[in-house]
FIMARZA-257627 format. One record per residue: residue in three letters; x, y, z of N, C-alpha, C in turn. Coordinates in pm, whole numbers, padded with zeros to 5 digits, always signed. Each point is the difference from the previous one (the first is absolute). Layout:
BEGIN
AlaXYZXYZXYZ...
# end
This chain:
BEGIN
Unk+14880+13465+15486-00119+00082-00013-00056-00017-00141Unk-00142-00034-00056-00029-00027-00089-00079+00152-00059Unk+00003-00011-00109-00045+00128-00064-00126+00008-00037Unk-00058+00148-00040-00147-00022+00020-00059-00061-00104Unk-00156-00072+00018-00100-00072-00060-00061+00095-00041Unk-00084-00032-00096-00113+00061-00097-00121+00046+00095Unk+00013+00103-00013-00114+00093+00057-00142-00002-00067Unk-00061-00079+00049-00109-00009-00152-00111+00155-00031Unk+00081+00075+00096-00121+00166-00049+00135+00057-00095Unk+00085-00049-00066+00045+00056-00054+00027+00000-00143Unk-00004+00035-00083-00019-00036-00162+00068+00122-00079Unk+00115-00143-00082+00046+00093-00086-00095-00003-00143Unk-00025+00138-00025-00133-00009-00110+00147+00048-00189Unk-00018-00041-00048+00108-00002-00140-00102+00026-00146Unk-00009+00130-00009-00101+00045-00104+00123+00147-00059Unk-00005-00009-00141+00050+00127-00074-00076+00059-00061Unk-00096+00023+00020-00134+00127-00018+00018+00043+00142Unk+00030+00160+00049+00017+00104+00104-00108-00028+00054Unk-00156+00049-00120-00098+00059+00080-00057-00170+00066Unk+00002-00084-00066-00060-00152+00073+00086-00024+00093Unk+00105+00005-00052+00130-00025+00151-00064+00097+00153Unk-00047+00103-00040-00024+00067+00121-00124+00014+00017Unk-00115-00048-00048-00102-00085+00008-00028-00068+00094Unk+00105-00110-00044-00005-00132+00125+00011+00040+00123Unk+00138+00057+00007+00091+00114+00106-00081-00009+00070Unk-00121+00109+00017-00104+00075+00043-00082-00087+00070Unk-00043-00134-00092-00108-00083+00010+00037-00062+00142Unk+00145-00100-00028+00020-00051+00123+00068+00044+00087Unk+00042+00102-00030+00043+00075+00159-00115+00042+00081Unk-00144+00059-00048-00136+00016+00010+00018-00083+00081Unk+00005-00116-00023-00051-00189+00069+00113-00024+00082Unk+00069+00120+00092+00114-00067+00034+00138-00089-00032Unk+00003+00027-00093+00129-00098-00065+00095+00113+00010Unk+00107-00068+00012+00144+00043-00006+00025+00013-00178Unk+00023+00096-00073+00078-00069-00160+00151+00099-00027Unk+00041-00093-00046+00117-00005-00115-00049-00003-00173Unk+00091+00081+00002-00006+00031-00199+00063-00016-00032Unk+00015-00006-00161+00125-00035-00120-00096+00031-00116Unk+00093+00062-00037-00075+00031-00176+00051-00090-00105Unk+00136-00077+00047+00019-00059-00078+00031-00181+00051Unk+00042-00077-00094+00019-00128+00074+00144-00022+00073Unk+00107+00128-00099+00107-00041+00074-00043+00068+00151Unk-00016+00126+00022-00075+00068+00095-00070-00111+00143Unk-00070-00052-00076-00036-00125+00087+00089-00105+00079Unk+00092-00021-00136+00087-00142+00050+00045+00052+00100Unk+00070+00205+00017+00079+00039+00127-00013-00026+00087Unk-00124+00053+00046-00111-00009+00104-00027-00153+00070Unk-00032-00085-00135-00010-00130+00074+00190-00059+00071Unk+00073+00077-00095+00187-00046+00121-00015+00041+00085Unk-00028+00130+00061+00022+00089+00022-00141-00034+00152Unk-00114+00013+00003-00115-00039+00094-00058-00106-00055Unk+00025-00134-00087-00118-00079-00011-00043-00072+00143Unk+00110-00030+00065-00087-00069+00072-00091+00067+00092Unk-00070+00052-00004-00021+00104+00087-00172+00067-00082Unk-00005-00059-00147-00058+00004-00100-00103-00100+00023Unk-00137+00046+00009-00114-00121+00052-00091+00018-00123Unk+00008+00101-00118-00103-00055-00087+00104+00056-00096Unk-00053-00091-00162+00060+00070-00108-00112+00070-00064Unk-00043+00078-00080-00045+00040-00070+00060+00082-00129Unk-00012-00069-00128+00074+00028-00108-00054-00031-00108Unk+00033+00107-00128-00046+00000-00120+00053-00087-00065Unk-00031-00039-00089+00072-00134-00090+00090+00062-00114Unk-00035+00116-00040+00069+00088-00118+00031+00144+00075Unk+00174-00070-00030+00095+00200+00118+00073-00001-00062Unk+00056+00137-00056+00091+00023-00117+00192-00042+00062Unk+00116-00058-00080+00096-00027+00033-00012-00146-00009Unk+00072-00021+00062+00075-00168-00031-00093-00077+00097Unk-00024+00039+00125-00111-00091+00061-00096+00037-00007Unk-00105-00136-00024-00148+00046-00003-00020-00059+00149Unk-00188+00016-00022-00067-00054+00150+00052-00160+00040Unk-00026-00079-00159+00015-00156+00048+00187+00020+00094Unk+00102+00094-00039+00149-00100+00078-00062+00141+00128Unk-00067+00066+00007+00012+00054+00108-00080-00065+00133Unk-00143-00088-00047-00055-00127+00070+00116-00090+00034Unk+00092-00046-00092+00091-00140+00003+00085+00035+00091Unk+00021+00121+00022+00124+00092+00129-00095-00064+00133Unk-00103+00072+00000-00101+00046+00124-00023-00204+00040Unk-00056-00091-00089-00017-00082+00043+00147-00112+00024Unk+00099+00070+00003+00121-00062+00031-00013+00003+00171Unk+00005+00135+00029-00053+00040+00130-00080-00056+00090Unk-00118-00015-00061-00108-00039+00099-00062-00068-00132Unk+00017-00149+00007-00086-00085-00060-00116+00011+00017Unk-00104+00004+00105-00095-00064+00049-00102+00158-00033Unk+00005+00087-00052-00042+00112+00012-00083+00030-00133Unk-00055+00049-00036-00089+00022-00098+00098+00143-00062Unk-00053-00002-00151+00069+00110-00091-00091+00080-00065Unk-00089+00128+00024-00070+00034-00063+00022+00043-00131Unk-00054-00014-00131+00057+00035-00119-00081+00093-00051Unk-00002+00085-00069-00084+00096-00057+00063+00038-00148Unk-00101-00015-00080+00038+00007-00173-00092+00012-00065Unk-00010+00066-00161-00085+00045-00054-00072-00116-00135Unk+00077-00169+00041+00023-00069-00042-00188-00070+00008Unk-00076-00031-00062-00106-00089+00058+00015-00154+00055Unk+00130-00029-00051+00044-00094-00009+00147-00023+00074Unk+00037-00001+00090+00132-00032+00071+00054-00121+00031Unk+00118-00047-00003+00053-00158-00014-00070-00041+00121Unk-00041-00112-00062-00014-00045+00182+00099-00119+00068Unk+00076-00006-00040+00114-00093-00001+00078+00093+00130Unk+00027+00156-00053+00077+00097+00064-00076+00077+00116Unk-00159-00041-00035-00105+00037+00149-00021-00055+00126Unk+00045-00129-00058-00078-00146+00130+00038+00101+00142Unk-00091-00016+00052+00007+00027+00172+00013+00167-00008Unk-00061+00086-00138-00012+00117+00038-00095+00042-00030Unk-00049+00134+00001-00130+00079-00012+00040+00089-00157Unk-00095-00004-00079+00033+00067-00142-00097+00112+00023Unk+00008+00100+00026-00068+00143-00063-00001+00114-00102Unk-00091-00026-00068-00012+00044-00177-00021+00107+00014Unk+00057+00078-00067+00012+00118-00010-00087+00033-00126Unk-00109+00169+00015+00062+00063+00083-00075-00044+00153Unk-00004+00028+00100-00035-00049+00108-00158+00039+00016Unk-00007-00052+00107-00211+00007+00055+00089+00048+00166Unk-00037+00076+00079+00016+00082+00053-00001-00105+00159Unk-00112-00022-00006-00067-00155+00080+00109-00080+00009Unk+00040-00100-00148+00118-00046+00055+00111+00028+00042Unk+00032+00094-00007+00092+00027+00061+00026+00022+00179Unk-00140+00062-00007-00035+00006+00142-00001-00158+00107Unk-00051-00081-00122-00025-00152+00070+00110-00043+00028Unk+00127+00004-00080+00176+00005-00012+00021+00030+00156Unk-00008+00117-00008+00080+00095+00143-00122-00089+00113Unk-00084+00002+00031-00068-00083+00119+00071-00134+00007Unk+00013-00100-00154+00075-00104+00077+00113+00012+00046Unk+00064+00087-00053+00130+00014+00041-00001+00025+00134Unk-00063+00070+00075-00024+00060+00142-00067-00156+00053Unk-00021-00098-00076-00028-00139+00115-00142+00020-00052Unk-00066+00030-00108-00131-00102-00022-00006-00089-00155Unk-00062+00031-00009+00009-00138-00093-00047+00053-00152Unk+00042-00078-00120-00006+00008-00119-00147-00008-00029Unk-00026+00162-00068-00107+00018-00033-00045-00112-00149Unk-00126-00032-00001+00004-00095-00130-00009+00069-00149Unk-00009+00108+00013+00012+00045-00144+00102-00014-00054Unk+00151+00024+00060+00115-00001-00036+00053-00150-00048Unk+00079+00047-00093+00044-00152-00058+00120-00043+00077Unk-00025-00126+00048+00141-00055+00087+00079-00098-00110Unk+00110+00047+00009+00029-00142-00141+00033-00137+00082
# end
């Protein structure tokens, strides 16, 4: 019996600001999404032992207090599911893009819109063009 695949309405969202963490919460559960939280990265890594596969979007800050940041909490998630996109969100104007390729960067603080454009593709439409794809 093989174990379960990535649900793609489901997203673990990895932000340590409460009130943005429950922000998102709101946003894409609004849009139908399933989410998972972590305030922190170890928090995250659990979650991804624990349900990754089962884990159909990442969404994560690049700066989370403790020993893991966003980049090893992406490097977990895309161990998992290569083929999957990593949304990143940071207050950075500038984010590696070495550590982006094949993800979506959203600058904080956010535009309300994108985020909204986020949760629709995720539900199966397509990448709005404002958003930066790295």
């Amino acid at each position: 019996m093989s174990g379960p695949t990535a649900d793609q309405t489901t997203i673990l969202i990895v932000e340590d600001n409460y009130l943005l963490l429950e922000m998102l919460v709101a946003l894409f559960e609004q849009e139908g999404l399933r989410t998972l939280t972590a305030s922190s990265g170890e928090a995250a890594l659990t979650l991804l032992r624990e349900r990754g596969t089962a884990i159909g979007w990442l969404f994560t800050d690049i700066r989370l207090p403790g020993l893991i940041d966003g980049w090893m909490v992406a490097e977990a998630y895309r161990s998992l599911h290569p083929g999957r996109p990593v949304i990143y969100s940071t207050t950075s104007a500038t984010a590696d893009q070495r550590r982006t390729q094949g993800g979506i960067v959203l600058q904080k603080p956010f535009v309300l819109a994108d985020v909204m454009q986020l949760a629709l593709m995720m539900r199966g439409g397509s990448v709005a063009d404002g958003l930066r794809c790295a």
